[in-house]
C-alpha positions, 0 to 999 in steps of 0.5 A: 539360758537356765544352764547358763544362770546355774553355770555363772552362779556357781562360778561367782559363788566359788570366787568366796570359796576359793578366798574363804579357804586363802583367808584360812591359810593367810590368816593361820600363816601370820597370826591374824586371828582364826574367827570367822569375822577375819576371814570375812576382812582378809576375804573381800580385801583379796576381792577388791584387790583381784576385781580390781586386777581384772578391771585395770587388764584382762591380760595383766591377769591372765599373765599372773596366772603363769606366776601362780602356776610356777608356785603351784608346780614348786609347792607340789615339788616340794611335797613329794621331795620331803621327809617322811617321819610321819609316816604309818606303820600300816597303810589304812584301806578304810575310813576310821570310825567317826571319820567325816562322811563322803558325802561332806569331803565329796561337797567340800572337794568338788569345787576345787576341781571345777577350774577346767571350765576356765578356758570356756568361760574366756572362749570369747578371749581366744584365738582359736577356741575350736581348738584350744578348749577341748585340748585345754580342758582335757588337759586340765581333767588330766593333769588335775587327775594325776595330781590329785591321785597322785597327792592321796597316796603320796600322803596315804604312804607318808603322813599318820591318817590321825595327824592328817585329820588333826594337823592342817600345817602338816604339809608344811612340816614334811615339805622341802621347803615350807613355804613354797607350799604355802606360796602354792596354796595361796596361788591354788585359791588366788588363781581358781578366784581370779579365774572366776572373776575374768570367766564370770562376767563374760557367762553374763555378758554372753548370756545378756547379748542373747537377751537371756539376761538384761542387757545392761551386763551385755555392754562391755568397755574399751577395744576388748569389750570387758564386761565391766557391768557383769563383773560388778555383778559377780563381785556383789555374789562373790561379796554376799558368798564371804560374808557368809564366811562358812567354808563347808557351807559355801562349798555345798551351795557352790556343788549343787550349782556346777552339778546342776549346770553339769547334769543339763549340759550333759542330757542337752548333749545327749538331746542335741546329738540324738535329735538335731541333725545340725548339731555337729560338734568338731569334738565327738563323744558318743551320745549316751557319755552325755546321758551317763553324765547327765544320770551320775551328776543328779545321782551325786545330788542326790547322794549330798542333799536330796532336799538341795538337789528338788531345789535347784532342779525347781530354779532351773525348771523355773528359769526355763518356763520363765525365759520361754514365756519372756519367748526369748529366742537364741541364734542356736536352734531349740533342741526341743523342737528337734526332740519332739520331731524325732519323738513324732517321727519314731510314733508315726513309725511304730503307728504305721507298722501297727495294724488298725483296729476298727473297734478303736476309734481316736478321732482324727477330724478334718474340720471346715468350720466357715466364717459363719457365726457359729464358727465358735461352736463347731470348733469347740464341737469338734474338740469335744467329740475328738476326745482327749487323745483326737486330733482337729485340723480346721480349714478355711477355704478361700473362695478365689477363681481368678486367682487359683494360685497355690498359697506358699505353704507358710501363708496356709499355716494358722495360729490364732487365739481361739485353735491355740486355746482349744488345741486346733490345728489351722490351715487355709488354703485358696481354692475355685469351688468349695465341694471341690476343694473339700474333696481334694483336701480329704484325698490328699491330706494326712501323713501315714499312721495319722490319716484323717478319718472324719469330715466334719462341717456345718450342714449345707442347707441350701439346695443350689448346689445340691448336685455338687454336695451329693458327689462330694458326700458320695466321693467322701463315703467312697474315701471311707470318711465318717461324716459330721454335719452340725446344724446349729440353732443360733437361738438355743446354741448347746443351750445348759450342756445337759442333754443329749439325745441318740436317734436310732432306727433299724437302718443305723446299724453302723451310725449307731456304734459311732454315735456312742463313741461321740457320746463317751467323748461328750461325757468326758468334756468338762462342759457337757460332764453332767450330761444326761445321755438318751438312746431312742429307738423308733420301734416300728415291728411292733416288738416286746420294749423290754426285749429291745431294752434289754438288747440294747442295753448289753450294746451300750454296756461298754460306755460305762455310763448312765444311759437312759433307754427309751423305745418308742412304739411306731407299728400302729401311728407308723409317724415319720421319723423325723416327726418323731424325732421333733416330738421327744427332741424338742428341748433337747441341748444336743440331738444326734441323728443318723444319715441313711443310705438313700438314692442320688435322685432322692438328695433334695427330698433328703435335704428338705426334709432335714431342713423341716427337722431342723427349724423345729428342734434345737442343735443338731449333728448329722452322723453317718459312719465309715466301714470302719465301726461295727455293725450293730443288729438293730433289726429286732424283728427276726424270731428265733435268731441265731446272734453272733456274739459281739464284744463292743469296744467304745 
């Protein structure tokens, strides 16, 4: 839609080119005056005569232009057939000095060679376009070639370069016959204008039938749907380009449009035929001709006016962004969507032939977050604790055992408010049991270079299904699963987002790594930034504190934050863990605590002790870490130990 935009506008602005430079001529020709405001006059008579040409018949038109091309052909005749009394003693290799910059010639010249998109713009008016527009446009680029080429050193070898600069009748002194070029030159500038007034309007019209704009210029008149409201338009542009009169300016402003509208047909070419496999043109080229171009184009731009060259890329871009919030959806596929595809699948490759480095852990949460009330807060936990860079897939589990048929796999797709605001993948599917389809969700899900690593759920307190919830735990440990279980306390919720506690014990020597991984992932979330984060270890050996403050400390080290170090002595009291934790964590916003190995017959008394833990502290996420992490030596008991270095990376 934005090439399109570009495309036309420079189409109905080089309309006032193409007239500007017949008024020159016409006006010189017959003595009509040579300021800027006669060429104005002559300009927008030519206009209203053309427009109108096209409104009576497209095909009236069309059929002048085989007149205007027998001109044209003749003027062309008539030049090579001339004199040549003008001729150099020494044919210059270069630009004299105080000659006009390339960089002007190139912006002035450019858009008289812009007529080969004639043919595509009338694609709707021909009978065969599939055929007829890569044969005609060649021929146009070649044919033009030629002509021009052969026109430079044909003047090169015939014509003083100082009487090329100063004499613009020139050609008309050595023609064979003078008027046949000024026949060619008019017919030149009518036939390019007359090409845009017919091409213009149907760039409009097409681009109105794909709702790109309003559709009022998609409405055509009589059996040929002649796009009458879109050439209204193009006449408005093509008037307010000859009021501007200024021929080198028009001409700028009528580059920068088809350089740009080029540059993006070139890299969508180049995108389409490297990442849609429908796109399959019945005209090959090779793929990187449209890089190439796309490169050349913006390298021109940049060349001409680097300033002009940030602005159409900003209207261009702006345009895009417009037409994809206004969602307008066009017939042709989105070659976006086929270059991301192509992006994942080459990364899922390059990922999966890499080997995994247990000390870097990107979280990759397979989240089943209920339909509780604190559903809000376990999906907004999950992105925090996932990182910047993580990855959250929520399921919900539709409980049905009468009818256990599989969802067609569209209906298990979920797009809502919420998961698009906070970057969430959704999928829902039907499932007989709960602990079952949790199971089977986590050993089938994932895609290789991508598997999920961690489970995260609220925490199931009741012990009715405690038999069920200790296979499923114990099958999910099996799959090397890190495990998340969040308790939320619906009264003091995360409470001001600025404190969190880190509960180790001598038995967390793997949970501990973990839990300072999810704490430099709090840290770096914009809510919880002005974290106070708290290590406690519960000293229960009765070791020097400021020998296990200064061991922990160097494990803790990498997290580059301001961690505060608390050891509590428990060798005389020897309290409870959890009585501990109720103690120094009540008031707390977030607590994070260890789940320990401990025996199938010991599941109630675990999950009832927890339950107690949890009525009395606030917010609480149960962590318990796959083999993946390192196993930090919490045991600082041992005398004269021999420890193995170990550089931690979190």
């Amino acid at each position: 839609g934005s090439i399109g935009i570009a495309l036309y506008v420079g189409t109905a602005f080089s309309i006032a080119l193409y007239l500007i430079g017949f008024a020159e001529s016409f006006n010189g020709y017959f003595d009509l005056g040579t300021i800027i405001n006669n060429y104005r006059i002559t300009g927008t008579i030519a206009l209203v005569l053309l427009t109108a040409l096209a409104l009576i018949s497209t095909s009236v038109a069309l059929k002048a232009q085989f007149f205007i091309l027998a001109a044209i052909i003749i003027s062309i005749l008539s030049i090579f057939l001339g004199t040549n009394e003008f001729a150099p003693e020494k044919i210059p290799m270069f630009a004299s000095e105080g000659a006009v910059s390339m960089e002007v010639v190139f912006a002035i010249f450019f858009p008289a060679v812009t007529g080969f998109t004639a043919g595509i713009a009338m694609s709707g008016d021909l009978k065969n376009p599939k055929y007829s527009i890569p044969i005609g446009t060649l021929s146009a680029i070649g044919v033009g070639l030629i002509v021009y080429i052969a026109l430079a050193i044909f003047m090169a070898k015939t014509i003083n370069s100082e009487i090329l600069k100063t004499d613009y009748n020139i050609l008309m002194k050595i023609a064979l016959f003078a008027p046949a070029v000024v026949a060619g030159i008019w017919g030149a500038t009518l036939s390019s204008a007359l090409g845009g007034i017919l091409g213009g309007p149907r760039i409009l019209q097409a681009m109105s039938v794909d709702k790109v704009t309003p559709k009022i210029f998609g409405k055509g008149k009589g059996k040929n749907n002649e796009p009458v409201n879109a050439l209204l338009l193009v006449f408005i542009i093509a008037e307010a380009g000859i009021l501007i009169g200024e021929l080198d300016v028009i001409a700028r402003v009528v580059s920068m449009f088809y350089l740009t509208a080029y540059g993006f047909i070139n890299i969508t070419y180049f995108l389409e035929s490297w990442a849609n496999p429908d796109f399959q043109p019945t005209f090959k080229i090779k793929r990187w001709i449209g890089f190439l171009g796309f490169v050349a184009s913006f390298g021109v731009m940049f060349k001409l006016d680097m300033l002009a060259m940030f602005g159409a890329l900003a209207v261009v871009g702006g345009l895009y962004f417009w037409l994809e919030r206004k969602e307008v959806k066009l017939q042709s596929n989105d070659v976006w969507r086929s270059v991301w595809e192509n992006v994942v699948n080459k990364g899922l490759k390059q990922i999966d032939s890499q080997a995994t480095e247990s000390f870097n852990w990107n979280p990759n949460i397979i989240l089943f977050s209920g339909a509780s009330a604190h559903q809000h807060f376990l999906l907004e936990l999950s992105k925090t604790v996932s990182g910047r860079t993580g990855i959250v897939t929520n399921f919900k589990l539709i409980l049905d055992k009468k009818n256990i048929k599989p969802q067609k796999k569209a209906d298990q797709i979920v797009r809502d408010e919420l998961l698009t605001e906070l970057g969430i993948f959704g999928r829902q599917v039907k499932v007989d049991n709960i602990y079952t389809g949790i199971t089977n969700i986590a050993t089938t899900f994932g895609f290789s270079g991508v598997e999920p690593n961690t489970i995260m759920m609220g925490w199931p307190k009741g012990l009715e299904n405690s038999v069920e919830y200790s296979k499923m735990t114990e099958t999910l440990l099996h799959l090397d699963y890190n495990l998340l279980y969040l308790d939320f306390d619906m009264k003091t919720k995360f409470g001001d987002y600025q404190t969190v506690d880190l509960w180790w014990r001598e038995t967390d020597s793997k949970n501990a790594e973990m839990m300072l991984n999810i704490a430099r992932f709090i840290i770096a979330s914009p809510k919880w930034n002005k974290t106070n984060i708290r290590v406690l270890f519960v000293n229960n050996n009765n070791v020097n504190k400021e020998v296990i403050k200064l061991k922990i400390s160097k494990l803790v080290e990498d997290l580059r934050v301001n961690i505060k170090i608390k050891i509590i002595n428990n060798a005389v009291e020897q309290k409870a863990f959890y009585d501990i934790i109720e103690e120094q964590s009540v008031s707390t916003d977030l607590t994070l605590v260890g789940i320990p190995d401990y025996k199938i017959e010991k599941q109630a008394e675990f999950i009832l002790k927890t339950n107690h833990l949890f009525e009395n502290i606030g917010s609480t996420l149960l962590v318990k870490a796959a083999n993946n992490f390192n196993v930090l030596d919490l045991d600082f008991s041992k005398k004269n130990k021999k420890q193995k270095k170990r550089k931690i990376r979190i």
